[in-house]
VOPAGU-2260 file (C-alpha; in pm, 1 decimal, decimal comma):
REM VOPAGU-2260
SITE   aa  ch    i         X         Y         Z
SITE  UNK   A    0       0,0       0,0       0,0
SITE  UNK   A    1     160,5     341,0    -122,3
SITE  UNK   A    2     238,8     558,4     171,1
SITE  UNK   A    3      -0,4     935,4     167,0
SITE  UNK   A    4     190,0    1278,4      81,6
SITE  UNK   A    5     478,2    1355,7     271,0
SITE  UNK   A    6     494,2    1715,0     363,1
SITE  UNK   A    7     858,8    1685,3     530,2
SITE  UNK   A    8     986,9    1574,2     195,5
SITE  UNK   A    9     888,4    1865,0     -14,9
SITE  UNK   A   10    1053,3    2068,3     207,3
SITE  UNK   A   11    1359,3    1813,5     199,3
SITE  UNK   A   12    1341,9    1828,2    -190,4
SITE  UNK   A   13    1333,7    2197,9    -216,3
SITE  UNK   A   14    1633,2    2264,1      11,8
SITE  UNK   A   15    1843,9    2021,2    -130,8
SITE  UNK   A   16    1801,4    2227,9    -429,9
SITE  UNK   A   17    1886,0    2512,2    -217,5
SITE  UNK   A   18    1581,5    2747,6    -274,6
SITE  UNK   A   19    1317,1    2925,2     -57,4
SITE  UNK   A   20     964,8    2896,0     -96,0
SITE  UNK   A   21     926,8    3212,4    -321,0
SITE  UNK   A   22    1228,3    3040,8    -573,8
SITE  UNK   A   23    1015,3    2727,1    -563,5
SITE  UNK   A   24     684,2    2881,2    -640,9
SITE  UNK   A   25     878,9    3111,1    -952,1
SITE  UNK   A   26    1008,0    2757,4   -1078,2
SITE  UNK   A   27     716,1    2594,5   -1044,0
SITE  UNK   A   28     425,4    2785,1   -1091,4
SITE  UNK   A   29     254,8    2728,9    -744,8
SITE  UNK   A   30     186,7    2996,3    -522,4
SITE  UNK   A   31     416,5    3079,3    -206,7
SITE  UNK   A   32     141,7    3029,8     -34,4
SITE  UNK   A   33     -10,7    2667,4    -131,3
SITE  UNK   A   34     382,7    2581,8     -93,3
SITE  UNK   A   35     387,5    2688,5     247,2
SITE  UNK   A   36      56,3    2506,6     320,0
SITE  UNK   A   37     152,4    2179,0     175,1
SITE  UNK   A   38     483,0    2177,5     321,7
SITE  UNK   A   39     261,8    2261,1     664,5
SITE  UNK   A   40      27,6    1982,9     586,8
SITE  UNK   A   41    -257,7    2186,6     565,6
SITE  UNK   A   42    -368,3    2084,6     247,5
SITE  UNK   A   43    -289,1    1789,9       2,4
SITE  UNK   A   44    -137,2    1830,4    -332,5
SITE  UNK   A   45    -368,0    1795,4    -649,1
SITE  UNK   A   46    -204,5    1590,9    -886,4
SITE  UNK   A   47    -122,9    1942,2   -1154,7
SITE  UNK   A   48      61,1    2083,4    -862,6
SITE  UNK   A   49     296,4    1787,6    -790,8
SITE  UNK   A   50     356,4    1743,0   -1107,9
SITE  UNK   A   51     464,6    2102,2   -1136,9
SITE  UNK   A   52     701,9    2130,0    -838,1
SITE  UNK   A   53     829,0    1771,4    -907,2
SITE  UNK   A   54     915,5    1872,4   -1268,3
SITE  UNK   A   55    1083,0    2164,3   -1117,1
SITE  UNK   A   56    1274,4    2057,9    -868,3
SITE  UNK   A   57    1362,5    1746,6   -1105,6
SITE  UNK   A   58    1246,3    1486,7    -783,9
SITE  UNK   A   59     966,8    1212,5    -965,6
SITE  UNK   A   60     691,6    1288,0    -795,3
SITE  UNK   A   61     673,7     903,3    -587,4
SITE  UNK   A   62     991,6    1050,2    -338,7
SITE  UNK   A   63     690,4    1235,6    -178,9
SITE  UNK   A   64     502,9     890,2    -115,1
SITE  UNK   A   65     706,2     795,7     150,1
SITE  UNK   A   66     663,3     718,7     503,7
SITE  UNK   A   67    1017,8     784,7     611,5
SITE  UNK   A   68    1054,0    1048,3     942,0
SITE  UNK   A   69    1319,3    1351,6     817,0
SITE  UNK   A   70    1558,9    1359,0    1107,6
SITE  UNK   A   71    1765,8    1680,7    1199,0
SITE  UNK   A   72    2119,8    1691,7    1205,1
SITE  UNK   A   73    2313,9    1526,6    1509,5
SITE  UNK   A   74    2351,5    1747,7    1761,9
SITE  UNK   A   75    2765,5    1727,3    1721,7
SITE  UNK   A   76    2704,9    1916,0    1384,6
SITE  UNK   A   77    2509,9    2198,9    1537,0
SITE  UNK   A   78    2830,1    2231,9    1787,0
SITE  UNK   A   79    3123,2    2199,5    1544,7
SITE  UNK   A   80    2960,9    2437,2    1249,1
SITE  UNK   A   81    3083,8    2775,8    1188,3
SITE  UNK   A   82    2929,7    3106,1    1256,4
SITE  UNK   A   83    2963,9    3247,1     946,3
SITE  UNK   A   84    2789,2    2940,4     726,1
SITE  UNK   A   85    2410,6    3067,0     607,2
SITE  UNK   A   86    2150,8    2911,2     731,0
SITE  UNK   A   87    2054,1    2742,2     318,6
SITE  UNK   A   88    2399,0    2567,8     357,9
SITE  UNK   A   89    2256,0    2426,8     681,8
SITE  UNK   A   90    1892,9    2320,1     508,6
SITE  UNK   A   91    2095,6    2161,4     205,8
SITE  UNK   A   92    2299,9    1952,6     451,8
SITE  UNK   A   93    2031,5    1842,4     634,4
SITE  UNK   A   94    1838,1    1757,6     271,5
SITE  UNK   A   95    2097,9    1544,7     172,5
SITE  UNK   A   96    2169,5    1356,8     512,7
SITE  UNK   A   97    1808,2    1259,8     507,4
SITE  UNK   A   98    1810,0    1204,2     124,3
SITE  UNK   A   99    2075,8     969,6     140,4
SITE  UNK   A  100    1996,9     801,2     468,3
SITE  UNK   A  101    1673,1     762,4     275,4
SITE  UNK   A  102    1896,8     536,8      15,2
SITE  UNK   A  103    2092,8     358,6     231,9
SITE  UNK   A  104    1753,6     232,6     399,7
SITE  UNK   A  105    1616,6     120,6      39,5
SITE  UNK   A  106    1962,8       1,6     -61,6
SITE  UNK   A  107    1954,7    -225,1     323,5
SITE  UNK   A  108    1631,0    -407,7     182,8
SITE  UNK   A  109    1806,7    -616,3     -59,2
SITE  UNK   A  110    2164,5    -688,5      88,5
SITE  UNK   A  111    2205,5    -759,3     463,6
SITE  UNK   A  112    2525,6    -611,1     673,3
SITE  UNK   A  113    2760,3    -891,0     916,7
SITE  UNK   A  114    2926,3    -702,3    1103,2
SITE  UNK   A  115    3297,0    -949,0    1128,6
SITE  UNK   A  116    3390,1    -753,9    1484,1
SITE  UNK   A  117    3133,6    -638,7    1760,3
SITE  UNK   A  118    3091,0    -282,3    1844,2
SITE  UNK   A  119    3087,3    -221,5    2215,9
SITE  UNK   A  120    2879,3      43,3    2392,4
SITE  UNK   A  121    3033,1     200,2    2638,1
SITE  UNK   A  122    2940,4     445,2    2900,2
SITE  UNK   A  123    3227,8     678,0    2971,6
SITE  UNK   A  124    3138,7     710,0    3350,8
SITE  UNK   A  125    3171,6     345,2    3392,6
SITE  UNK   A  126    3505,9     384,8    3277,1
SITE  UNK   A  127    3651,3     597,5    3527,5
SITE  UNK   A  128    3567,8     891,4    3243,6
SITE  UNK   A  129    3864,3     782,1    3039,4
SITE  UNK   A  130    3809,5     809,3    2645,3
SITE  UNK   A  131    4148,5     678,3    2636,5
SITE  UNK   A  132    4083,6     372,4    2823,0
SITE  UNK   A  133    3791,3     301,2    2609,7
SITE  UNK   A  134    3980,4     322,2    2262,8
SITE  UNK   A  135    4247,6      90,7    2446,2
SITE  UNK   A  136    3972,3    -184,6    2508,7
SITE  UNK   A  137    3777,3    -133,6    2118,6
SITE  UNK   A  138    4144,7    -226,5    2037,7
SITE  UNK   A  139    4156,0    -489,3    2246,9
SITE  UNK   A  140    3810,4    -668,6    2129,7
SITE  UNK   A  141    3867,9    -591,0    1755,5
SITE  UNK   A  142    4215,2    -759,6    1801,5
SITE  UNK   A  143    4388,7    -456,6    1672,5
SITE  UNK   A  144    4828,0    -491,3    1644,4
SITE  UNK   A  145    4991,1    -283,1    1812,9
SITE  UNK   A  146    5118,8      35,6    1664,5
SITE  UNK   A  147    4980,8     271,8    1394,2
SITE  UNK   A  148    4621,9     128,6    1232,5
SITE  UNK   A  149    4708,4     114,6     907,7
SITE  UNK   A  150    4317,1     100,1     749,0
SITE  UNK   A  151    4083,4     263,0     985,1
SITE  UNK   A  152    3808,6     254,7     735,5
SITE  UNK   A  153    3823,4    -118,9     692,6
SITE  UNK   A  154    3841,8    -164,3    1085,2
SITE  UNK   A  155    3503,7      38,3    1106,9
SITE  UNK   A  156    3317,2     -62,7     813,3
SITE  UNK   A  157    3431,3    -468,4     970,4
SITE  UNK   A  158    3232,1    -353,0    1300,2
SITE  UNK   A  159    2947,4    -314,7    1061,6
SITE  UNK   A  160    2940,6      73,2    1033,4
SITE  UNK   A  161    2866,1     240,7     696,2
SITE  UNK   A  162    3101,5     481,6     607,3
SITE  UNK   A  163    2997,2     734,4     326,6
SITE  UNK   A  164    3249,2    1024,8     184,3
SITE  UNK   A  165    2990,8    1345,9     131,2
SITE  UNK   A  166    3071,2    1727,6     -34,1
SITE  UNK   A  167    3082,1    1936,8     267,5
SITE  UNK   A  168    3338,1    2196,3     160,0
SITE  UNK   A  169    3088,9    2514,0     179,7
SITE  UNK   A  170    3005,0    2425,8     545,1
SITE  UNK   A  171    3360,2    2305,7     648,4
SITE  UNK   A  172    3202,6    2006,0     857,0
SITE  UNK   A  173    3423,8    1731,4     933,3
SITE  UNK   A  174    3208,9    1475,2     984,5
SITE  UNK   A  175    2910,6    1349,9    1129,5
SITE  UNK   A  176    2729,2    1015,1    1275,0
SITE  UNK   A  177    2357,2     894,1    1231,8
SITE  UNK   A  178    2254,1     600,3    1506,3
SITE  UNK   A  179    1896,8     515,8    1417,5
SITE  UNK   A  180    1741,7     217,1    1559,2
SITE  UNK   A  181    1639,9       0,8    1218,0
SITE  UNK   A  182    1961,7     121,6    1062,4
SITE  UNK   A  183    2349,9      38,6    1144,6
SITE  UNK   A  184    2588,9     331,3    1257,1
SITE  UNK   A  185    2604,4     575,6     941,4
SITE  UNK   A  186    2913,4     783,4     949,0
SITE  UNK   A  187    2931,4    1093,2     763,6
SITE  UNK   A  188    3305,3    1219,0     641,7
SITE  UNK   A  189    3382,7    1557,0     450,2
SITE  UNK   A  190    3577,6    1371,7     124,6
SITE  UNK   A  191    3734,1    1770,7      33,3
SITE  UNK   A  192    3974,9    1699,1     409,3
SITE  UNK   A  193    4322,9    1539,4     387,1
SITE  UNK   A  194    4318,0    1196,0     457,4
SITE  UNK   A  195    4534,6    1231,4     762,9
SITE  UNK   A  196    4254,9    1485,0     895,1
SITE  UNK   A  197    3962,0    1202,3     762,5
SITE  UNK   A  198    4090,1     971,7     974,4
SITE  UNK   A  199    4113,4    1148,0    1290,2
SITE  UNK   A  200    3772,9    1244,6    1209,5
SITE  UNK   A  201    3673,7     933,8    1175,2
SITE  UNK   A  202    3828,2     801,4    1473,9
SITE  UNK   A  203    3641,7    1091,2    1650,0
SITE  UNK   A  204    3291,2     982,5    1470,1
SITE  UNK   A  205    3392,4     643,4    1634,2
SITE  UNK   A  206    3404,4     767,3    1948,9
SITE  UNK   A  207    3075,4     892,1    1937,0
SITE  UNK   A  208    2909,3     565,0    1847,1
SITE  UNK   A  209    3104,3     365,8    2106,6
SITE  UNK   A  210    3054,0     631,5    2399,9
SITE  UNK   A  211    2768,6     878,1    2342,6
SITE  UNK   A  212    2411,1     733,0    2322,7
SITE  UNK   A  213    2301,4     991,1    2471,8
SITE  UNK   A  214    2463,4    1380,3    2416,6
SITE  UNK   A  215    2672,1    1585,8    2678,6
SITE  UNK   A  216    2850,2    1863,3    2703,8
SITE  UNK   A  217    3169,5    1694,7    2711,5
SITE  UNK   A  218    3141,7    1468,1    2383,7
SITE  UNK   A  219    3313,6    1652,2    2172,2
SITE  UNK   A  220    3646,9    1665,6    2426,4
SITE  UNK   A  221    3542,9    1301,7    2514,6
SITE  UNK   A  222    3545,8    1166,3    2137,4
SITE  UNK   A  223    3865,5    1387,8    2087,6
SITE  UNK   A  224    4041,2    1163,1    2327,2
SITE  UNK   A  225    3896,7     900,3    2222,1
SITE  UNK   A  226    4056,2     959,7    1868,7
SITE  UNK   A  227    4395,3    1051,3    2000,8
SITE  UNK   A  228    4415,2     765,9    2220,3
SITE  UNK   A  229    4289,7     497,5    1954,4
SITE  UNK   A  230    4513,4     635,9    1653,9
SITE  UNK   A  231    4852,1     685,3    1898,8
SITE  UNK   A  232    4794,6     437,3    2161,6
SITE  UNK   A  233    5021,9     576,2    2480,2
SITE  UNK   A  234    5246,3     254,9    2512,2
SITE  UNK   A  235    5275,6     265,7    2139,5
SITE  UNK   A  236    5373,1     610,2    2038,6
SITE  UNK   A  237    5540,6     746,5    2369,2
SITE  UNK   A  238    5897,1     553,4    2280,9
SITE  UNK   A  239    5890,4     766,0    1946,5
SITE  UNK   A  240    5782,3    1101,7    2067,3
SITE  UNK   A  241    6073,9    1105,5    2424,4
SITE  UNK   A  242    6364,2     961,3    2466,8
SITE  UNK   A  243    6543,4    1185,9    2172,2
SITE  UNK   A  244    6479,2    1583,5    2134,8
SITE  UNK   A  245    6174,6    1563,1    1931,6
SITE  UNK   A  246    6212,7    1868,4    1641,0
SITE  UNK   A  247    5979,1    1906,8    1336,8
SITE  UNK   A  248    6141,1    1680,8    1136,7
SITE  UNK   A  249    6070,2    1406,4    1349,4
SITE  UNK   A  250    5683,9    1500,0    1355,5
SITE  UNK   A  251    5700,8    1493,5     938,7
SITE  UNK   A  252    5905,3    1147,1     958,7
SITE  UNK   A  253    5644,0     968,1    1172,1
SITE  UNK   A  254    5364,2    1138,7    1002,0
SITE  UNK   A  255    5303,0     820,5     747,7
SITE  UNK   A  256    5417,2     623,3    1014,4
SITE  UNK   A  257    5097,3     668,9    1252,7
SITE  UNK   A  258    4869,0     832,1     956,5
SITE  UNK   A  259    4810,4    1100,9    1118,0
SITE  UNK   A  260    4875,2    1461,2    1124,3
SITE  UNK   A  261    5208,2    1632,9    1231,5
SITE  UNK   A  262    4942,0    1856,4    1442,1
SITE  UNK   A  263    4806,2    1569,1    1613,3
SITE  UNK   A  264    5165,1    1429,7    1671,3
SITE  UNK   A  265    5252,3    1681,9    1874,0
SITE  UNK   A  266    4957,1    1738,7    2068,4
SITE  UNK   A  267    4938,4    1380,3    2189,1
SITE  UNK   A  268    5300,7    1414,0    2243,2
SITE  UNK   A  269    5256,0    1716,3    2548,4
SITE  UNK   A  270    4913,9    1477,5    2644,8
SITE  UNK   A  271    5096,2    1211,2    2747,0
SITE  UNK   A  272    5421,7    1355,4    2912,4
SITE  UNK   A  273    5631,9    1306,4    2593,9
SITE  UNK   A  274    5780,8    1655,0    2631,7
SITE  UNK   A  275    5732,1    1972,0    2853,6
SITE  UNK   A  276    5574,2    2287,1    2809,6
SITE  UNK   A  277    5761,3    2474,3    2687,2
SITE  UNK   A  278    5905,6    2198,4    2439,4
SITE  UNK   A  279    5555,7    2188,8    2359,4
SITE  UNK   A  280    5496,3    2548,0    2288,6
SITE  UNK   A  281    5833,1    2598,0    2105,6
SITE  UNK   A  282    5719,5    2324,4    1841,5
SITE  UNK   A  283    5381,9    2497,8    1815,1
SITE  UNK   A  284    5542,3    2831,3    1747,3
SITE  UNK   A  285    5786,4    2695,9    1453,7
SITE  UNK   A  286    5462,7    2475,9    1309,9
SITE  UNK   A  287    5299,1    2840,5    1284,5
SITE  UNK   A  288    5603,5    3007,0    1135,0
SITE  UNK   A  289    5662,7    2720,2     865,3
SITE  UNK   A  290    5298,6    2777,6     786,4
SITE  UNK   A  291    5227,0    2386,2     906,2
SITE  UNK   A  292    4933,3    2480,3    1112,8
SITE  UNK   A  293    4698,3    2612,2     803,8
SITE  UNK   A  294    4858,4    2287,5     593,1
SITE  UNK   A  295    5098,2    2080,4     627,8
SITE  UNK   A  296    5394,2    1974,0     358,9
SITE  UNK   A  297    5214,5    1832,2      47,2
SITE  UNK   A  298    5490,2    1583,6      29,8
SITE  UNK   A  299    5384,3    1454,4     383,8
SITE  UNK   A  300    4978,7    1374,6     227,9
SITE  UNK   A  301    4880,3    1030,3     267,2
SITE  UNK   A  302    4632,4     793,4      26,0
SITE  UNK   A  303    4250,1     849,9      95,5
SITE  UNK   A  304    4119,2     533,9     221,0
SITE  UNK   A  305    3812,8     462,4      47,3
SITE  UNK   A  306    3458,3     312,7     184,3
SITE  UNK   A  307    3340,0     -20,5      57,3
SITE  UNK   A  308    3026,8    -106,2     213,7
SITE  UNK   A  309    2789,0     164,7      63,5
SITE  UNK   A  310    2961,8      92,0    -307,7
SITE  UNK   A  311    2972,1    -270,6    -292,7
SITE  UNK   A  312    2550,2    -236,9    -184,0
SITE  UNK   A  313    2500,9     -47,2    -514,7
SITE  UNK   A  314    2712,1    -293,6    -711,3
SITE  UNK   A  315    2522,0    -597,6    -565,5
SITE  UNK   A  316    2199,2    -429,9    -738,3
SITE  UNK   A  317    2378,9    -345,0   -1063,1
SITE  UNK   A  318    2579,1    -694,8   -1069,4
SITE  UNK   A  319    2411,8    -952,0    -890,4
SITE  UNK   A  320    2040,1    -850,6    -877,2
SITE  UNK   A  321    2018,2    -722,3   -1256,0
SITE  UNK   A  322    1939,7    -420,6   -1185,0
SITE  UNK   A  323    2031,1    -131,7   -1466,1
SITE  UNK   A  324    2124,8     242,4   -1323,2
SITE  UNK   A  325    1744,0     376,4   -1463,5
SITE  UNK   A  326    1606,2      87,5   -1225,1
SITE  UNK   A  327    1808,7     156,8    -931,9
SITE  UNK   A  328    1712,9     509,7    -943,3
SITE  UNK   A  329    1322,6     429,5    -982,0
SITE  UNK   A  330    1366,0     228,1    -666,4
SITE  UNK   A  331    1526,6     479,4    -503,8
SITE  UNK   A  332    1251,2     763,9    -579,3
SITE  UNK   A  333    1573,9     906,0    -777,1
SITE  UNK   A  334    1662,6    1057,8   -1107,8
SITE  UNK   A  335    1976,4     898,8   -1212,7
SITE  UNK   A  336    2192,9    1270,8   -1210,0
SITE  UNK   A  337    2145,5    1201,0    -824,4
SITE  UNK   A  338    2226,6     841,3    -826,8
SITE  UNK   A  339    2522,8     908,5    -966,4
SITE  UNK   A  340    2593,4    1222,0    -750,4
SITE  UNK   A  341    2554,7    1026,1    -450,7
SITE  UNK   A  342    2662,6     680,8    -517,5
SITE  UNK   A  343    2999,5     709,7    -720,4
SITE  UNK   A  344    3099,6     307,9    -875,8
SITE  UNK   A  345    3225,4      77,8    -621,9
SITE  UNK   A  346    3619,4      27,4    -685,1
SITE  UNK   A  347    3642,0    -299,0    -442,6
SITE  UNK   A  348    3455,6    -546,8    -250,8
SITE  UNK   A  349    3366,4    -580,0      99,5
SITE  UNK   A  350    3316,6    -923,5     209,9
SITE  UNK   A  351    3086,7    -898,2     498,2
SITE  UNK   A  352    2751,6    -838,5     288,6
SITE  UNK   A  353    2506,4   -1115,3     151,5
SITE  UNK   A  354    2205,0   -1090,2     -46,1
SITE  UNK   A  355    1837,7   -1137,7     109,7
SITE  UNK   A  356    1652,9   -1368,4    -117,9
């Protein structure tokens, strides 16, 4: 049975488009104010007037028979995003989350996730409030080597997480992470950061699914530390960072050693006693003079490590179930410009997916 009219996804449609009412209604035809009262849900759309906006906003007019619930952003968006970023980038991010989480549900009904490693929840309060001691016991369960992690994505996506690389470069987000009960952890990366910076941010996004069902204050310091302490494990890192008179140079040489940033090198080297003060803040000083805190040597950049889960879904359809792109996108209420804006063509294989007959 065909769900009714969704108001929520009009308004979903429109501002991933990035227009107001008043640019919808000039597109379209329909008056501000039916717009207004149909995305309201004070009236129902005649069959001329969804034709109309659907037409215009290029959406086929079943998206809007869905009985999906548009979510907000997480609340660690709202915290991290800058002051100066209008509020249309904000709608537009929002759009897409839900458009895409929208996807990932349809995509989920023909190709089942198993997960390889569990994925602990963990209160941080019955952990003495140590982030750090957390990330040392997710690497303990997930039988991680010691040292640097050399694929973090792989690790994650194994736990049964779906990691998806988005556009964010007009609202400078790093990441974010969607935990909605029918659905498995969806984490949210900005593909435009280096991949040293991706990772930490995905680390961080990590944190957040391991620590913080519920929001607080401190999440965003917690799943910091969390990050740090997973990436550059204390025991690990320490006999690199002391020991020796640790100099610039030595943060660039064990940059693609631990995959992560020269920045984050040296910060987790004053967090764990590694150096002193003012060690600390002399290495700070020359990383601002050398221009290393706005970006680092290009020589230093590491490989982008690549989901697998989300494009191996898509290629399951296309390969195994027969479906052609024109299909895929008719199942997923899609035209095919935003299939193939959203979903670029797998490049590998996970191996933790099977198909639901």
């Amino acid at each position: 049975m065909q769900a009714g009219f969704n108001q929520d996804l009009l308004r979903i449609a429109r501002q991933a488009r990035g227009w107001s009412q008043t640019e919808l209604s000039a597109r379209s035809g329909v008056s501000q104010a039916n717009l207004s009262k149909l995305e309201n849900g004070l009236i129902g759309p005649t069959e001329d007037v969804l034709k109309s906006v659907g037409k215009a906003l290029d959406f086929p007019t079943d998206f809007f028979f869905q009985n999906d619930r548009v979510i907000g952003l997480p609340m660690s968006v709202q915290y991290r995003k800058r002051a100066s970023v209008g509020q249309k980038a904000i709608e537009r991010l929002e759009a897409e989350l839900n458009i895409r989480i929208l996807h990932i549900r349809r995509l989920l009904d023909a190709a089942e996730l198993e997960p390889e490693l569990s994925l602990p929840r963990m209160d941080v309060d019955e952990y003495g409030g140590s982030p750090e001691r957390i990330a040392d016991l997710i690497r303990r369960t997930w039988l991680v080597p010691s040292g640097p992690i050399r694929e973090l994505v792989a690790w994650v996506e194994r736990a049964g997480c779906i990691v998806v690389h988005c556009d964010f470069a007009e609202l400078k987000v790093d990441g974010f992470t969607v935990q909605i009960t029918d659905m498995p952890p969806c984490i949210f990366l900005n593909r435009h950061m280096p991949a040293d910076r991706q990772r930490f941010s995905l680390a961080h996004e990590l944190g957040h699914v391991v620590m913080h069902q519920v929001p607080s204050p401190q999440m965003e310091d917690e799943a910091n530390a969390f990050a740090s302490a997973l990436l550059m494990p204390a025991r690990d890192i320490r006999p690199q960072l002391s020991g020796r008179r640790l100099t610039i140079q030595r943060l660039a040489a064990l940059k693609p050693v631990w995959r992560t940033s020269m920045a984050a090198l040296l910060y987790r080297a004053k967090e764990i006693g590694a150096i002193t003060d003012s060690q600390s803040q002399y290495l700070w000083r020359q990383m601002s003079s050398m221009g290393y805190r706005r970006a680092e040597p290009t020589e230093l950049d590491l490989e982008v490590e690549t989901p697998t889960v989300l494009p191996e879904i898509v290629r399951l359809h296309l390969d195994e179930l027969g479906y052609g792109v024109s299909d895929l996108a008719r199942a997923l209420r899609s035209t095919e410009d935003d299939l193939r804006a959203l979903h670029p063509l797998p490049g590998s294989t996970a191996r933790f997916l099977r198909v639901v007959k």
